[in-house]
C-alpha positions as CSV (number, residue, x, y, z in Angstrom):
1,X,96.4,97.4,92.3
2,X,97.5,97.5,96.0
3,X,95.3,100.7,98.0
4,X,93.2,101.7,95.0
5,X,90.8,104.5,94.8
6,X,87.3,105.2,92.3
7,X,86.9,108.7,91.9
8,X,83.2,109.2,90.5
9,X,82.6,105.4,91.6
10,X,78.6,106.4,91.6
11,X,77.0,103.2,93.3
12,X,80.1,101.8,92.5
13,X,79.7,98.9,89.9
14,X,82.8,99.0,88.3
15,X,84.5,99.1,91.8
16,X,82.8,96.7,93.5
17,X,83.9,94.2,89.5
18,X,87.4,95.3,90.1
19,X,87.5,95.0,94.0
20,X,86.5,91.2,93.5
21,X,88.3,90.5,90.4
22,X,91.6,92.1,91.0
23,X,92.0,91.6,94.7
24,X,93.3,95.1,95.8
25,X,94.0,95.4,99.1
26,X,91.4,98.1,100.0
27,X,89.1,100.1,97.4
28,X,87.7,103.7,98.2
29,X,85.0,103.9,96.0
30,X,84.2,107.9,96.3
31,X,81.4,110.1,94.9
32,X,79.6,113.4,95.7
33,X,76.4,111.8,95.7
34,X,74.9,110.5,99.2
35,X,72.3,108.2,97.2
36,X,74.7,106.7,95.1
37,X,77.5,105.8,97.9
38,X,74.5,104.4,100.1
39,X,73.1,102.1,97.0
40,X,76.6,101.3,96.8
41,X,77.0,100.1,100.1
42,X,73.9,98.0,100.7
43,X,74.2,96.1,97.4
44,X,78.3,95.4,98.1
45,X,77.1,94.2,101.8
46,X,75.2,91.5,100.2
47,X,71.5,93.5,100.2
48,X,68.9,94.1,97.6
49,X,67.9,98.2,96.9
50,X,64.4,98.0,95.1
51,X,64.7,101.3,92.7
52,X,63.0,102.4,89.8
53,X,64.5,103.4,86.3
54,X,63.1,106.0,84.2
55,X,64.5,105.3,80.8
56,X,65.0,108.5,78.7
57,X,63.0,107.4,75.6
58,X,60.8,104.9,77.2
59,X,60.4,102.0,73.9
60,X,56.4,101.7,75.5
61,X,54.1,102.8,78.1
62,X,54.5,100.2,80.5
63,X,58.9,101.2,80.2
64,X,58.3,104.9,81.9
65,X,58.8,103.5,85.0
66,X,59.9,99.9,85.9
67,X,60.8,98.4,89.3
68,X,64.4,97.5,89.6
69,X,66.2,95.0,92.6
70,X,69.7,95.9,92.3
71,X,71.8,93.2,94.3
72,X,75.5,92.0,93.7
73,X,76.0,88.2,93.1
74,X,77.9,87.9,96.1
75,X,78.9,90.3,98.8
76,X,81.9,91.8,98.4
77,X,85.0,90.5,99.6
78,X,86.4,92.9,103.0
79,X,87.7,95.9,101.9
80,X,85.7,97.7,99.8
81,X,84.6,101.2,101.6
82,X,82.4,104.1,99.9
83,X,83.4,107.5,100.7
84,X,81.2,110.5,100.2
85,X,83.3,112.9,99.2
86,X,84.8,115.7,95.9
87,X,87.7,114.0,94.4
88,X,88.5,117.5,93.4
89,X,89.3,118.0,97.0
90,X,89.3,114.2,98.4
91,X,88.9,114.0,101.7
92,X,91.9,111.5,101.5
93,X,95.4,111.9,102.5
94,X,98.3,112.6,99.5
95,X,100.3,109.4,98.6
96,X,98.1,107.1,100.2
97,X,96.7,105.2,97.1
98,X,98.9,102.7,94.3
99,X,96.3,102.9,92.2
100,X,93.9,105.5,90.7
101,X,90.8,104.2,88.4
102,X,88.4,106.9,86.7
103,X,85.7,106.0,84.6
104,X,84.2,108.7,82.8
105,X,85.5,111.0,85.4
106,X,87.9,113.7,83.2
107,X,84.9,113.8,81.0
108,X,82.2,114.9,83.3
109,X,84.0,117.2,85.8
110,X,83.9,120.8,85.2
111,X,87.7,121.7,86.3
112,X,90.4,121.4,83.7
113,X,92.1,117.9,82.6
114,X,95.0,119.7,84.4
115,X,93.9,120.1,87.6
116,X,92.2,117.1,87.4
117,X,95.5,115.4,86.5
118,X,97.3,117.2,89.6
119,X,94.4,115.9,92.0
120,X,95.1,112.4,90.7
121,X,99.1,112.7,91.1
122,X,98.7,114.0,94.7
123,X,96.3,111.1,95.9
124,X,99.0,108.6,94.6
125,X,102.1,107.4,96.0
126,X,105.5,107.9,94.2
127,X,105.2,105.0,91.1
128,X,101.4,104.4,91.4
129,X,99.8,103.9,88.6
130,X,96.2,105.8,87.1
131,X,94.4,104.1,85.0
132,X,91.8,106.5,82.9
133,X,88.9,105.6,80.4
134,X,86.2,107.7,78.9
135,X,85.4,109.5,75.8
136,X,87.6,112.6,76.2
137,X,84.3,114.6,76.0
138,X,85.0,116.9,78.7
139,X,82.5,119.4,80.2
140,X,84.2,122.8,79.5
141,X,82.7,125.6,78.3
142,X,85.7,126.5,76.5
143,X,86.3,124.5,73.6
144,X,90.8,125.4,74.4
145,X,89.8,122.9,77.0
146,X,88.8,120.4,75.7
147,X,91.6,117.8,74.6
148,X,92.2,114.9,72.2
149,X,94.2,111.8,72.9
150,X,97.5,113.4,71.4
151,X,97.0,116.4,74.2
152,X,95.7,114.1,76.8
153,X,99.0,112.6,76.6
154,X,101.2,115.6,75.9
155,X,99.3,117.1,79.4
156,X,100.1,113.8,80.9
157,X,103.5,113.3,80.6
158,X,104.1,117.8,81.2
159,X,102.9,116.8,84.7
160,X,105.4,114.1,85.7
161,X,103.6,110.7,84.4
162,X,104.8,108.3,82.7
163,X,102.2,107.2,79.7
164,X,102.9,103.4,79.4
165,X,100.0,102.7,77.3
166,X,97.1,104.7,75.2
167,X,94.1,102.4,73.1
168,X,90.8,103.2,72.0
169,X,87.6,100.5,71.9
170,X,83.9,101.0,71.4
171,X,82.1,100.3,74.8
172,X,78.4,100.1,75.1
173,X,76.9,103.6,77.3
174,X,74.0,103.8,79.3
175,X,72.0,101.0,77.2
176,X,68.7,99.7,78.4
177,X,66.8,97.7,77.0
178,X,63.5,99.4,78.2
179,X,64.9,103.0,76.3
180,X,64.9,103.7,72.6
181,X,67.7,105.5,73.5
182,X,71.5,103.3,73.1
183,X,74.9,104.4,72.3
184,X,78.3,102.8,71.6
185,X,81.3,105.3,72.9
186,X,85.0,105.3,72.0
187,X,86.8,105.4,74.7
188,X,90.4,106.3,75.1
């Protein structure tokens, strides 16, 4: 993945699984949030955040609130940075990253999949590659704007990029087992 970047990385799981796995030479895992990127941080640097979960549909009593040490199973390997920061308007130089990973992110942002597509073509370099997953449920108010695979794609390759591969799978989302509350997403 060479330079890759996390847009909406939140305390940055996946990028912290991917930083280790894959062996990129630096990952920016970026978010608004200030909480998130500094729980991100600690845990990657080898440290344990105590936090507490409030499940959604708590399954008893003693589930409404349960004390949580979040730590990594091994620090992460040198190169892994959190940035607090809009991916909208990254505080990141154009061109600088090969790769582009966003969970979940073109489904929660308010702007449309186009922009959103731009913002990801300027922050790579000529022949990176983005790699997108999520449930194409996008937060827009207007239902024009909110897309299916076929016009994911179609938007996709009107902006310049080449689609080399689509799938679907069913992922687990948000499941806990101290919350009634479970789901299984298709994700494109």
């Amino acid at each position: 993945p060479g330079r890759m970047l996390v847009p909406g990385a939140g305390a940055g799981r996946l990028a912290f699984d991917v930083h280790q796995a894959m062996a990129p030479t630096e990952t920016f895992a970026l978010d608004l949030n200030p909480l998130l990127a500094w729980i991100g941080a600690r845990v990657a640097a080898g440290e344990t955040v105590a936090l507490h979960e409030f499940p959604v549909a708590p399954r008893s009593g003693a589930d409404v609130a349960l004390a949580r040490q979040l730590r990594a199973p091994e620090p992460a390997r040198p190169g892994l940075h959190f940035v607090i920061g809009d991916a909208l308007r990254a505080p990141l130089a154009s061109g600088s990253f090969d790769s582009v990973l966003t969970p979940w992110f073109v489904d929660i942002v308010a702007h449309p999949f186009a922009q959103v597509a731009a913002q990801v073509a300027s922050l790579l370099r000529a022949g990176g590659t983005w790699v997108n997953f999520g449930s194409l449920s996008f937060n827009q108010r207007d239902p024009a704007a909110c897309h299916g695979p076929r016009e994911v794609v179609e938007l996709l390759e009107s902006s310049g990029f080449e689609v080399v591969r689509t799938l679907d799978r069913e992922l687990p989302y948000l499941q806990s087992p101290a919350s009634r509350h479970a789901r299984l997403e298709t994700v494109f």
